[in-house]
C-alpha positions as CSV (number, residue, x, y, z in Angstrom):
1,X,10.7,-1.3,17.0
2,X,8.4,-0.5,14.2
3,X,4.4,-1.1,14.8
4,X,3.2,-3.8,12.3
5,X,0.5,-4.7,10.6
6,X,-0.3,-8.0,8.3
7,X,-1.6,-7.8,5.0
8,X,-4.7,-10.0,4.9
9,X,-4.8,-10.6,0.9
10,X,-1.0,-12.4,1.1
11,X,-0.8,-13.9,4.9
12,X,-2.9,-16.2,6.6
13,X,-4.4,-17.6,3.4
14,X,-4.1,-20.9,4.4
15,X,-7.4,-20.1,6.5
16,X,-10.8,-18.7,4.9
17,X,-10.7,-15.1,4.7
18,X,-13.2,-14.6,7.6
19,X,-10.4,-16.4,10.0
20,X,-7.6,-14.4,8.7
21,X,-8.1,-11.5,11.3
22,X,-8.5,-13.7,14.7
23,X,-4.5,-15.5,13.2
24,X,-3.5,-11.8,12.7
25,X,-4.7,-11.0,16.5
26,X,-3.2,-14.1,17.7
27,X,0.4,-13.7,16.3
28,X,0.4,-10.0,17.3
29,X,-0.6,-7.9,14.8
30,X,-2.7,-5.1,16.0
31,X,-3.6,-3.6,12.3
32,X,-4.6,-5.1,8.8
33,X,-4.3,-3.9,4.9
34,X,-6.6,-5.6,3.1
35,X,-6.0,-5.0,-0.9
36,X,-9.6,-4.9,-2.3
37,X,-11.9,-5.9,1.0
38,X,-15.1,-4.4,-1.4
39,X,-16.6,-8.1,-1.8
40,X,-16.1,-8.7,1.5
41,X,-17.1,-5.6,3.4
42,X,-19.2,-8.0,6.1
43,X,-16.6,-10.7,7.1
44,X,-14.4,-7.3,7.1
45,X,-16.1,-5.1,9.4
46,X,-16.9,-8.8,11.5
47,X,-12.9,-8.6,11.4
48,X,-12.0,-6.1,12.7
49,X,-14.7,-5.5,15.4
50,X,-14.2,-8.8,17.2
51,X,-10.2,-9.1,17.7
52,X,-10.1,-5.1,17.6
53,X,-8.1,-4.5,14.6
54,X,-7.7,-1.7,13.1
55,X,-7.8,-1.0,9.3
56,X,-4.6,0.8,8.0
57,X,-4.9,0.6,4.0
58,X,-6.8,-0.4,1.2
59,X,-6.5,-0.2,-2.2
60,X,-8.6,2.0,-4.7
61,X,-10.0,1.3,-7.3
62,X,-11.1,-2.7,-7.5
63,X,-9.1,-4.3,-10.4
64,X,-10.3,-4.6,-13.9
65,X,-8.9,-7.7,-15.6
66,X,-11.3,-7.4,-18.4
67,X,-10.2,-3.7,-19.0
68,X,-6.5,-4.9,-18.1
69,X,-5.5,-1.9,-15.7
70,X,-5.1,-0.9,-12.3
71,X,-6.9,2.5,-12.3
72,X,-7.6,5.3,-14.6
73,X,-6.2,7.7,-12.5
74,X,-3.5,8.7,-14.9
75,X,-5.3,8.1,-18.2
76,X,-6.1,11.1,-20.2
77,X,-9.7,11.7,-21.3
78,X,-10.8,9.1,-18.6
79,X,-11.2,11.6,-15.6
80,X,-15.9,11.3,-15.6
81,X,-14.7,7.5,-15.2
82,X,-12.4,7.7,-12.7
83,X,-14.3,10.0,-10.5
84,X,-17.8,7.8,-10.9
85,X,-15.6,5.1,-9.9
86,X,-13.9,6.7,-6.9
87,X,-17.5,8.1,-5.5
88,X,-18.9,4.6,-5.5
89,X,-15.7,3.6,-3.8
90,X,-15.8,6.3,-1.2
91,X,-19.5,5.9,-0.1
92,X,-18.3,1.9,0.6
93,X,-15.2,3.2,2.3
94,X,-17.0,5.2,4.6
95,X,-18.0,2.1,6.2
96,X,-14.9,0.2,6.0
97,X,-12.9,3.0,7.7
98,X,-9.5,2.6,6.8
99,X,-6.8,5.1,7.7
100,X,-5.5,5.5,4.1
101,X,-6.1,4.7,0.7
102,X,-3.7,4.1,-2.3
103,X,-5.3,5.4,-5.1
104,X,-3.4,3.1,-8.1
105,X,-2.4,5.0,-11.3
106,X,-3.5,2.5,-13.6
107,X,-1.4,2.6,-16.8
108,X,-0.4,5.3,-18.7
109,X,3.2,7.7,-19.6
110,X,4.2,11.0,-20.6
111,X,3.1,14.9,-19.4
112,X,-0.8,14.3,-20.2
113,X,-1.0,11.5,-17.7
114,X,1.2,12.9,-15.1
115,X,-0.8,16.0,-15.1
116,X,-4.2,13.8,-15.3
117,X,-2.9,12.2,-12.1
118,X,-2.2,15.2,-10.8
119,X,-5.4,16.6,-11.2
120,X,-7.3,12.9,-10.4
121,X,-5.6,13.1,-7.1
122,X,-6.3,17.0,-6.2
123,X,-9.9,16.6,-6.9
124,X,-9.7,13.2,-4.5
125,X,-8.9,15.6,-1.5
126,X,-11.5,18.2,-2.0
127,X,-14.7,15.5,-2.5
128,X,-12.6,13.0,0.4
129,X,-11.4,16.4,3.0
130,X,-11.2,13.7,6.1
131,X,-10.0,11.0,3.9
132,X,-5.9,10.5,3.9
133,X,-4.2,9.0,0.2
134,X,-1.1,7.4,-0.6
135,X,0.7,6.8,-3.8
136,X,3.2,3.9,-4.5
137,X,5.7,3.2,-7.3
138,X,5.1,-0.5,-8.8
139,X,8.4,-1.9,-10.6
140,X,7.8,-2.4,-14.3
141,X,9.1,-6.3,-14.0
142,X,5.7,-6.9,-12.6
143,X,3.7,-4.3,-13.8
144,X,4.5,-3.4,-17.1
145,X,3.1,-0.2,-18.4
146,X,2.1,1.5,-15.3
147,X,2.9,5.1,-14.6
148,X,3.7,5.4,-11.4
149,X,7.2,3.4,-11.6
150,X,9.6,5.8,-9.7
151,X,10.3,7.4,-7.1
152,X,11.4,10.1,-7.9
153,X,8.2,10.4,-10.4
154,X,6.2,9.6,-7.1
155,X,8.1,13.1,-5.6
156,X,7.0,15.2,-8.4
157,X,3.5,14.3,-8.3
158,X,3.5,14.6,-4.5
159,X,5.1,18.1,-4.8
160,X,2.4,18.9,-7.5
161,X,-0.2,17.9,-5.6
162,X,1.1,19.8,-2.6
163,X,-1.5,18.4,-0.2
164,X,-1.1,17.2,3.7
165,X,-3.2,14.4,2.8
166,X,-1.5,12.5,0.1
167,X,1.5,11.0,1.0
168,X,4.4,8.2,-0.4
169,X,3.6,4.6,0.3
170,X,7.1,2.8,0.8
171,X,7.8,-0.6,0.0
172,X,11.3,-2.4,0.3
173,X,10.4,-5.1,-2.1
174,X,9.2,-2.4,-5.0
175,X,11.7,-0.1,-4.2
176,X,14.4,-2.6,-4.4
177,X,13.3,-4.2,-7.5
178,X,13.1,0.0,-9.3
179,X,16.7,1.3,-7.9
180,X,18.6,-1.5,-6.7
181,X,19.0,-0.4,-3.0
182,X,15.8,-0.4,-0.6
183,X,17.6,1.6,2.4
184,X,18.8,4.3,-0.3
185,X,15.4,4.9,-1.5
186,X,14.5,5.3,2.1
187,X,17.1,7.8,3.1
188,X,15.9,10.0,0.2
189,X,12.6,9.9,0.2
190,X,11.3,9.3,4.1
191,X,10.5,12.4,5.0
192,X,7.1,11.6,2.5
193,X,6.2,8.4,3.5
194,X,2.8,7.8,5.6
195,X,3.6,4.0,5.0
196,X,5.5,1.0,5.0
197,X,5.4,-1.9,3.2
198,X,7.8,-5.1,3.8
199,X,8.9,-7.7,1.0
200,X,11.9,-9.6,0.4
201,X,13.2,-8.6,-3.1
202,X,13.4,-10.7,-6.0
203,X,10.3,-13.1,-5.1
204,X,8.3,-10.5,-2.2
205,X,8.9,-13.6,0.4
206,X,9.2,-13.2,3.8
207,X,11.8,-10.8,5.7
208,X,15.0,-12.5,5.6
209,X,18.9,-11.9,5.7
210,X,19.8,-10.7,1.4
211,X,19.5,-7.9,-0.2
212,X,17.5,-5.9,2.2
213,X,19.1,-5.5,5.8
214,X,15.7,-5.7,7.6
215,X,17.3,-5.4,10.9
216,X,19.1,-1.7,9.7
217,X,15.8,-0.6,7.9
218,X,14.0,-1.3,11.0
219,X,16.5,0.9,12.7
220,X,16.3,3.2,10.3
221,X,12.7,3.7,10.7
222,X,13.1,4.4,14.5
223,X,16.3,7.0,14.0
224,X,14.2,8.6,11.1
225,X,11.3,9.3,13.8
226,X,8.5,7.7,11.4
227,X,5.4,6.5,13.1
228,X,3.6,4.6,10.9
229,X,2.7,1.1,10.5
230,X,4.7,-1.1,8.6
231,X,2.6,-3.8,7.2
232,X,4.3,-7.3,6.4
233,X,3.0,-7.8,2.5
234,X,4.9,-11.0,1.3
235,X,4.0,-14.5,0.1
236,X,4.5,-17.2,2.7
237,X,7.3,-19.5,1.6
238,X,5.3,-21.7,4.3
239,X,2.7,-21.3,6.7
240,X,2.7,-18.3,7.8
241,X,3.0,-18.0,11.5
242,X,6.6,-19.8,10.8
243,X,7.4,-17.1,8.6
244,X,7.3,-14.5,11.0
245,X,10.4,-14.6,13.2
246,X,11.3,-11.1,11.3
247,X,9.2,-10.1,14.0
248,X,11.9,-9.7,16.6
249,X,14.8,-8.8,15.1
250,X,16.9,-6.5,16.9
């Protein structure tokens, strides 16, 4: 079976976030993703250090809702801001530890902003050389106008890049929502993935029989040799501990 992890920012938020980490520890989880932990980099580290989890993914950069975008790492003419941005980020990360980041595209289309993300995530390795990056396609239903929407876009910046350290982040609730079949996606684009992401597709609830075959992908995921973690990131259609019988599927 697949090692999980729970994604603190959608599970367990029927507790305060400092209590999040000791449910995670107590229904098994061994690893947390945290989206944006920045404002919370105390009850984080607190976390993590007392029911010895690790920290397997956070998102970069912090959200702008008064600038309306995800990132400006695919937005032409923006790279000073980006990389101000992403140094600020860093020097916080350094404390938090986690073992990857995905750095968010932001908005944007065409050659000029592929080749700006490109270039956004090349100069990421060379200021981050110890620091490991993922990218992930977001479906346009939910995220209207952002670049990164496919995966086969996500292969061509990955091959541009051309870097051990920047990898596909996988997610069977995105992918299914972009091309219709989750496992297919899988098959064709595994051998890039350094994570995993789990969502039932239309609603990202819980792991459950319907369009995705969790039990199969789980197989899959063994027969394909990846050793990742695959980290539960879904909204509770209850409590969550009685949402996570996905858990032991066969």
């Amino acid at each position: 079976m697949p090692k999980f992890a729970a994604n603190l920012s959608l599970l367990f938020t029927e507790r305060p976030y400092a209590e999040r980490f000791a449910a995670a520890a107590q229904a098994g989880f061994r690893a947390v993703e945290i989206l944006f932990p920045y404002a919370e980099e105390a009850a984080t580290q607190d976390g993590l250090r007392a029911h010895d989890l690790e920290l397997v993914l956070v998102n970069a950069p912090q959200p702008d809702a008064a600038a309306g975008h995800l990132g400006l790492a695919s937005t032409p003419g923006a790279e000073d801001a980006f990389r101000r941005e992403m140094m600020g980020l860093l020097e916080q990360v350094k404390r938090l530890k986690p073992g990857l980041i995905h750095v968010m595209s932001g908005n944007g289309s065409g050659a000029q902003a592929f080749d700006t993300f490109v270039d956004n995530l090349r100069w990421l390795t060379q200021v981050a050389p110890t620091q490991v990056f993922t990218v992930e396609p977001l479906n346009p239903r939910d995220r209207p106008g952002y670049f990164l929407t496919s995966y086969d876009l996500a292969a061509e910046v990955l091959d541009r890049v051309a870097s051990d350290r920047v990898g596909l982040q996988y997610d069977t609730y995105h992918s299914a929502l972009i091309e219709g079949d989750a496992l297919d996606v899988w098959r064709r684009h595994q051998h890039r993935a350094f994570h995993v992401q789990i969502g039932n597709p239309p609603d990202r609830s819980e792991p459950a029989p319907g369009s995705v075959d969790f039990p199969d992908f789980f197989q899959m995921l063994d027969a394909s040799g990846y050793d990742g973690w695959v980290s539960a990131e879904y909204n509770p259609s209850r409590q969550t501990e009685d949402t996570l019988q996905w858990m032991n599927y066969p």
